[in-house]
N, C-alpha and C positions, 0 to 999 in steps of 0.2 A: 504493500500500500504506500500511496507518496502523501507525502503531509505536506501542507502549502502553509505559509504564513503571512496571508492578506493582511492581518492587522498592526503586523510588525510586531509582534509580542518581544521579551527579549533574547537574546541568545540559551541562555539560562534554561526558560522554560522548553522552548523548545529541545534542546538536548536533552534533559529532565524526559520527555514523553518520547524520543528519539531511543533512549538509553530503556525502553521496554525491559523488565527483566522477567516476564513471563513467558513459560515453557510448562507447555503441560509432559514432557518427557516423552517424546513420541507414541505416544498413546493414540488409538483411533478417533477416542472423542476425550474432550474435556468433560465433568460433568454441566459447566455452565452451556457447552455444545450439546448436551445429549439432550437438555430440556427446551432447545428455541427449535425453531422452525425447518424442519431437514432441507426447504426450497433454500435459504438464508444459506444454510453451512454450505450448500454444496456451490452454491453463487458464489460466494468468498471465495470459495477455494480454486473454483475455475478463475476468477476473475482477478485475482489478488492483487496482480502486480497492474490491473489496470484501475483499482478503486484511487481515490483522491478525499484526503479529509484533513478542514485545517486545524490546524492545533488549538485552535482558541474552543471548537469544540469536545476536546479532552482534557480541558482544564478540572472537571469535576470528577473525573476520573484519574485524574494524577492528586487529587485531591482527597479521594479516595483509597490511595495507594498510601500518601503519606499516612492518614491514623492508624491504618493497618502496620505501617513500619511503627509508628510510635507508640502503639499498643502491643507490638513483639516485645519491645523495647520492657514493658511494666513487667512480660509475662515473669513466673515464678518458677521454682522448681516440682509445684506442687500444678505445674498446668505442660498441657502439648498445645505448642502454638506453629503456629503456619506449615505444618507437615503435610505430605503428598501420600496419597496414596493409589493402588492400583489395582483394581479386582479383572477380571477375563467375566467376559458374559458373551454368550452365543459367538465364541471365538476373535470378539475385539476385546482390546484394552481400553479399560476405561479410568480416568484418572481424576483424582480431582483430590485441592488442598484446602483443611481444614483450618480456621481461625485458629478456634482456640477450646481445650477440653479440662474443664477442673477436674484434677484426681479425685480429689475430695467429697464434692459434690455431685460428679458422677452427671456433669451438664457438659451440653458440647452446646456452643457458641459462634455465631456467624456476625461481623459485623457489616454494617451498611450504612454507608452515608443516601441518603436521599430528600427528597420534599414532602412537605407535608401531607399532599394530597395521596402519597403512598401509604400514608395509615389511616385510614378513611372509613366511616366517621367515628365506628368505634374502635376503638384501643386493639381491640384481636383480632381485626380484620386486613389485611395486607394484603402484598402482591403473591399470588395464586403459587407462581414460582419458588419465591422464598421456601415456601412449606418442603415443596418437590425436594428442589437442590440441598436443606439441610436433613430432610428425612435419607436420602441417598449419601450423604456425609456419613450420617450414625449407622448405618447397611456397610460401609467402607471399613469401618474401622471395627464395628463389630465385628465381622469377618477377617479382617486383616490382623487387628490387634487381640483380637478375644475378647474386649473389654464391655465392661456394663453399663449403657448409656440409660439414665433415667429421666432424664427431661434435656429437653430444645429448647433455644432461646434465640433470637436476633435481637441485637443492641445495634438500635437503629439513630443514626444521630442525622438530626434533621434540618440542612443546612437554610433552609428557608422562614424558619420558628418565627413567631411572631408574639411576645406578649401580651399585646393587646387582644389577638383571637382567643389566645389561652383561657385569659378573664372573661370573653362574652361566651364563651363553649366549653363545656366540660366533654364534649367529643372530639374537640377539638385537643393535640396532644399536649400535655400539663408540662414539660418541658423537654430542652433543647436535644435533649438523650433520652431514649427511653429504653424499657427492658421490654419485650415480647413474647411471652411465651407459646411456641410453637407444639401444636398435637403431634404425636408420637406413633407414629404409622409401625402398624405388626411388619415381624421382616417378610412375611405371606406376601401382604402388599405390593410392601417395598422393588421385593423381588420379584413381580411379577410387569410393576410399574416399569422397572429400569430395562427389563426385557422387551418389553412393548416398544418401548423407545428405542432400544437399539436396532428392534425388527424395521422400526418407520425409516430410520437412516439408512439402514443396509441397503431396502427398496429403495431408498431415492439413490445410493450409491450405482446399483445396476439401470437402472434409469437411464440416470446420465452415460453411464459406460454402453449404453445401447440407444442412444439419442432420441432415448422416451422425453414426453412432455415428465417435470418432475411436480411432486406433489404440490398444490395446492397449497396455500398457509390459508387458514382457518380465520374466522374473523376475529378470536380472541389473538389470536399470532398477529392479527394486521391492524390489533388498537380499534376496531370497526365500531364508530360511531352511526347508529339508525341513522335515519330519515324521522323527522319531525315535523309535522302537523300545525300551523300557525292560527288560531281563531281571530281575526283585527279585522279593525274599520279600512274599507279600499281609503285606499291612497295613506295610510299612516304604517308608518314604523314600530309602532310600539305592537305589541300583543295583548290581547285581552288573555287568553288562554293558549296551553299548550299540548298538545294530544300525542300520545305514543303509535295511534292508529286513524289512517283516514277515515275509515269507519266511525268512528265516536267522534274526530271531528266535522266531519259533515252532519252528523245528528244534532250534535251543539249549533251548527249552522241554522238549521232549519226552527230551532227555537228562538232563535235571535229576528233583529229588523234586518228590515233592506239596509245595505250598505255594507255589509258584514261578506266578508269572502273567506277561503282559507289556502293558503300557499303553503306550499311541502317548500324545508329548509330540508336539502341535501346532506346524509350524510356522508360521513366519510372512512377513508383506512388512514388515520393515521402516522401510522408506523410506516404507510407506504408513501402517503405523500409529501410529509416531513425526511424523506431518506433516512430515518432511525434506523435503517436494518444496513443500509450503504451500498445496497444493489439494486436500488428500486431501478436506475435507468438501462440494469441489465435484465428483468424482471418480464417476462411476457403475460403474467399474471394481473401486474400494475400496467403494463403498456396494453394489454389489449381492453383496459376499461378508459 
């Protein structure tokens, strides 16, 4: 991938995001690979040396890197922090390194920096992912190390906090860091979960190696915001109401006076038309919409 620096950031930074020191150790998939979109991996990988991204947007992710170095930095001898490991599933390697694991208490730990709207509205609610990726951590080390994992945790630190929301919401997160406790998926699950996933890549591997169309990314994979439903006076901007289906709002129409119309506000993918994923202009999935 070429990094460009439009903004002129300084030398600094950019050799800082340049100086990458992640290596999942030749392994087939990382686990943060095994849980995104098989269309996404296999587009990178085809396309690698043609993607382009500039630096200014990896600031939050070398940002990200630092707390992780300076929370290795706290760890103890009474914890496992930033370790790698590697299990074989339906004959790939798959790899993936853990924060951080209390002896003691018998908790394995993921940290994340991100915004607010990733804890959303209540406290134990987060990104769908989070769960996946450190339930396949505790499956890792279970098996690799033998040991006794009793509870899951993300320590989520939330670079966007705002005191003032804090005060008007109590859904809103109470501060700057927070502890999350994560449910505790049987290794039944786990193991069946991690298997599936490996099965969806493998197909999208032979796919590509036989110039099949490759899968599909799913509307959760592509961020898919509906289509919405507008109830307003013609000719005004504002909305009186908002409907999840045309159905219910042409019904609300018909209860209303003359002057009232209803306009579909389009949704959207997101992940695809924001280039989140960084192959959207290689994408026949996003280019044929």
């Amino acid at each position: 991938m070429k990094l460009t620096n439009k903004h002129n950031l300084p030398d600094t930074i950019v050799r800082a995001i340049q100086n990458d020191s992640y290596d999942k150790e030749d392994a087939d998939l990382s686990v943060t690979q095994l849980i995104n979109a098989p269309r996404i991996i296999r587009l990178r990988k085809k396309h690698w040396k043609d993607l382009e991204q500039d630096v200014s947007a990896q600031i939050w992710m070398l940002f990200g890197k630092a707390v992780h170095h300076i929370l290795e930095q706290g760890g103890s001898n009474k914890e496992i922090t930033e370790k790698r490991y590697h299990i074989e599933v339906l004959g790939w390697d798959i790899s993936g390194q853990i924060d951080s694991y209390d002896l003691d208490g018998k908790i394995l730990r993921d940290y994340k920096t991100c915004k607010a709207y990733a804890l959303r509205p209540d406290p134990h609610i987060y990104k769908e992912e989070w769960e996946q990726q450190e339930n396949i951590y505790a499956y890792m080390m279970e098996e690799v190390e033998g040991v006794e994992i009793v509870g899951l945790e993300i320590v989520a630190f939330i670079r966007d906090w705002a005191s003032y929301q804090a005060e008007k919401s109590n859904s809103y997160p109470q501060a700057e860091c927070e502890v999350i406790p994560v449910p505790k998926w049987s290794k039944k699950k786990t193991k069946e979960f991690i298997e599936e996933r490996v099965r969806i890549h493998q197909e999208a591997v032979a796919d590509q190696l036989m110039g099949r169309e490759l899968p599909l990314c799913t509307a959760k994979e592509r961020w898919e915001q509906p289509n919405k439903y507008i109830l307003k006076k013609e000719g005004s901007e504002r909305a009186k109401r908002v409907f999840d289906s045309e159905a219910e709002a042409k019904a609300s129409l018909l209860k209303e006076k003359e002057g009232y119309i209803v306009e579909v506000r389009k949704g959207k993918a997101s992940r695809c038309e924001g280039n989140y994923c960084n192959v959207a202009e290689f994408c026949s999935q996003y280019k044929g919409e």
